[in-house]
C-alpha positions as CSV (number, residue, x, y, z in Angstrom):
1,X,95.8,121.9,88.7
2,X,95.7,120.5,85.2
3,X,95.1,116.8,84.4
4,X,96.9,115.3,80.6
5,X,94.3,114.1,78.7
6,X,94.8,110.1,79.0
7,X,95.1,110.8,82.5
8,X,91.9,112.5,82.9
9,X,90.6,109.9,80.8
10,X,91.5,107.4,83.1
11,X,90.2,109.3,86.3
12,X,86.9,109.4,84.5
13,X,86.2,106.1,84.7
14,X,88.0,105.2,87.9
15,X,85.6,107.5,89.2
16,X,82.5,105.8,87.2
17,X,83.6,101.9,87.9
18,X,83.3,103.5,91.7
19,X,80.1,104.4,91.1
20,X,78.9,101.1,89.5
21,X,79.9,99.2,92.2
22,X,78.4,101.7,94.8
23,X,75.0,101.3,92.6
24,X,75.8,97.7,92.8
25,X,76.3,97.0,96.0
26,X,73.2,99.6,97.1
27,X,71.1,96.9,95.4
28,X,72.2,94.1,97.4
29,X,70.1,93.1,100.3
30,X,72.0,93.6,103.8
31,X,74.3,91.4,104.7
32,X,73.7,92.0,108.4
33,X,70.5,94.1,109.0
34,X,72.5,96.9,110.8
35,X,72.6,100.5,109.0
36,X,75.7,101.0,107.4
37,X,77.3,97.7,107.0
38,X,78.4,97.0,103.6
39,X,81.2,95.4,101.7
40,X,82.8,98.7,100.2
41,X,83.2,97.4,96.9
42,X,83.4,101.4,95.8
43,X,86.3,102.0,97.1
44,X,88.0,99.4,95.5
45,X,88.8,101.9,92.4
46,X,89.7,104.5,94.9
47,X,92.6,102.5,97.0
48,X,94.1,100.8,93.4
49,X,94.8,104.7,92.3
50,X,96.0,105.0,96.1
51,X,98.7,102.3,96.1
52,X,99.0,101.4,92.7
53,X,101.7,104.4,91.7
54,X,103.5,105.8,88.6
55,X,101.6,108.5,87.8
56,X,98.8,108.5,90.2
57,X,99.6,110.2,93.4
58,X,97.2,110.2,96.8
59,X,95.6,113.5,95.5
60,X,94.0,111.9,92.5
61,X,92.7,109.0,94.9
62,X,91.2,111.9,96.9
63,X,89.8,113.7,94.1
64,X,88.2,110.6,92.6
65,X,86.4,109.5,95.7
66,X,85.2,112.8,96.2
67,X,83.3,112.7,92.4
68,X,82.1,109.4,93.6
69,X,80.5,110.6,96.6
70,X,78.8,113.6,94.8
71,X,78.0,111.4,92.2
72,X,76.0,109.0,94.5
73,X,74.6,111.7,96.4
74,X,73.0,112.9,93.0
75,X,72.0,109.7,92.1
76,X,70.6,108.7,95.6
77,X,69.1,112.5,95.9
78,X,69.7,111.8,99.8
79,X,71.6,114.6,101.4
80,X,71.8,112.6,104.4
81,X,73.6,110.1,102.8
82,X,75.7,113.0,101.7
83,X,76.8,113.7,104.7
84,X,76.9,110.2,105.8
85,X,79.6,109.4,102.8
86,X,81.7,112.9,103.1
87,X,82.3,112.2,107.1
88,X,83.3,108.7,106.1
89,X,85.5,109.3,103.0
90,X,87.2,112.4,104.6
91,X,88.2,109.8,107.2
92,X,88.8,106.8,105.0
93,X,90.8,108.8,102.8
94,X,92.9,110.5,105.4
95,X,93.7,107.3,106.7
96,X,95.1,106.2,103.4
97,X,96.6,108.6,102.7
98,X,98.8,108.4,106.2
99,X,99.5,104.8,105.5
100,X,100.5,105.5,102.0
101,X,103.2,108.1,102.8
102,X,105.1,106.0,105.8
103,X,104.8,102.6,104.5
104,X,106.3,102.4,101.2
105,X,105.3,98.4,101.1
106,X,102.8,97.3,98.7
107,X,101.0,95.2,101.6
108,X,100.3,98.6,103.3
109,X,97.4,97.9,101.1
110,X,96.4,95.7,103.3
111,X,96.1,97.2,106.2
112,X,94.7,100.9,104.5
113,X,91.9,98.9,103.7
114,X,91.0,97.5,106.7
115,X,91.8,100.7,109.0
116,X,90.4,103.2,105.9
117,X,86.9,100.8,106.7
118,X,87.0,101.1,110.5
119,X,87.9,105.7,109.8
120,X,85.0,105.3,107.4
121,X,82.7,104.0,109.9
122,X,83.5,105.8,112.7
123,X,83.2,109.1,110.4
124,X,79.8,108.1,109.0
125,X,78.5,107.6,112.9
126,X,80.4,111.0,114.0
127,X,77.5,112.7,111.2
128,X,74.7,109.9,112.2
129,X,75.2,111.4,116.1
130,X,74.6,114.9,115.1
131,X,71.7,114.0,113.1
132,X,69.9,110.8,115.2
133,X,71.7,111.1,118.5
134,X,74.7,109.7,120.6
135,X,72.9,106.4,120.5
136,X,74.4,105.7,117.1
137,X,77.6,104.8,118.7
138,X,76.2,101.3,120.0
139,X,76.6,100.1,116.6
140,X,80.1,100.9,116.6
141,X,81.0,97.2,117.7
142,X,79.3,95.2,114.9
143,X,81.0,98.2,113.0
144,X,84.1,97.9,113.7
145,X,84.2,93.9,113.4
146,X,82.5,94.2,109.7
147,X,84.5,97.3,108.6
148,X,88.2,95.4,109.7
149,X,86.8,92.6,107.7
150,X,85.6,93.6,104.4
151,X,88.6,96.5,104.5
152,X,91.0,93.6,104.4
153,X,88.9,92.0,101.9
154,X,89.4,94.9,100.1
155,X,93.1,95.6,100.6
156,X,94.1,92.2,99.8
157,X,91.9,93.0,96.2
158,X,94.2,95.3,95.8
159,X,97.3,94.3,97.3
160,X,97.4,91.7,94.8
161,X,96.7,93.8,91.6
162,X,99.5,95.9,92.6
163,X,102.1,92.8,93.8
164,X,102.6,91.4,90.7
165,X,100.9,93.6,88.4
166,X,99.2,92.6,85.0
167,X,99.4,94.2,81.6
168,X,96.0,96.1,82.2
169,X,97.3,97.2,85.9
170,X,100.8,98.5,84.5
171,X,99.2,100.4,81.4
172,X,97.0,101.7,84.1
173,X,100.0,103.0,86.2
174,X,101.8,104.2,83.5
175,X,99.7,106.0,81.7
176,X,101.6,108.1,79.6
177,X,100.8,111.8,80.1
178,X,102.8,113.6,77.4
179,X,102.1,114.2,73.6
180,X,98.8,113.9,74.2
181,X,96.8,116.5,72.7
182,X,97.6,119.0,76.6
């Protein structure tokens, strides 16, 4: 698959703003001192290239979270966490991805991000059984009420970036992939 230029470009630092705020938000302190919770602010990049449209298809969304979560595992230099973030993101991503193709809505934003959470956390204990045991799962609760939250935290983010877009949004969307150097 080839990428033009300006859209590569763009990818590029979709991909690194993800992993800012995933550097970001592994500094804060917990929120709630249960493993796992947090506010998802990386996949904030991830579900704008998702829903926002024009050029950017699901596939790119895919591909960018997927640099992101090598990208953090290199940083990190935790192969747990590796696996921990795959399982999730193969999850939260296929979950998007599902909602993107049958509801053509812009608030389908909405509610990928707070079922794309809840996939994400139920992949990341599906690894965190094989590795620590079946007993994971009795975090899946607090889980599930956190992940529904912050995803429509999230979703909302981004449903209203993509509503009524702005100049910076719309370049974004449209960025122009011919005559450009390809």
């Amino acid at each position: 698959m080839r990428y033009p230029v300006k859209k590569l470009c763009s990818a590029a630092l979709f991909t690194a703003v993800s992993l800012v705020l995933f550097v970001v938000e592994s500094g804060f302190p917990p929120i709630i001192p249960i493993p796992g919770v947090r506010i998802g602010l990386a996949y904030l990049p991830i579900m704008l290239v998702m829903f926002i449209g024009g050029v950017w298809k699901a596939y790119d969304a895919v591909l960018i979270l997927a640099a992101r979560i090598l990208l953090s595992a290199l940083i990190t230099g935790n192969p747990t966490a590796l696996l921990f973030s795959l399982a999730g993101g193969v999850l939260a991503a296929a979950v998007m991805c599902l909602i993107k193709i049958t509801v053509k809505d812009p608030s389908a934003a909405i509610f990928a991000g707070a079922l794309a959470a809840v996939a994400h956390n139920i992949g990341q204990l599906a690894a965190a059984s094989v590795i620590y045991g079946a007993s994971v799962w009795t975090f899946l609760p607090f889980l599930l009420i956190f992940g529904i939250i912050s995803g429509l935290f999230g979703g909302i983010i981004i449903f209203l970036l993509i509503r009524k877009p702005i100049k910076p949004i719309t370049m974004i969307k449209n960025t122009d992939h011919r005559n450009n150097g390809e």
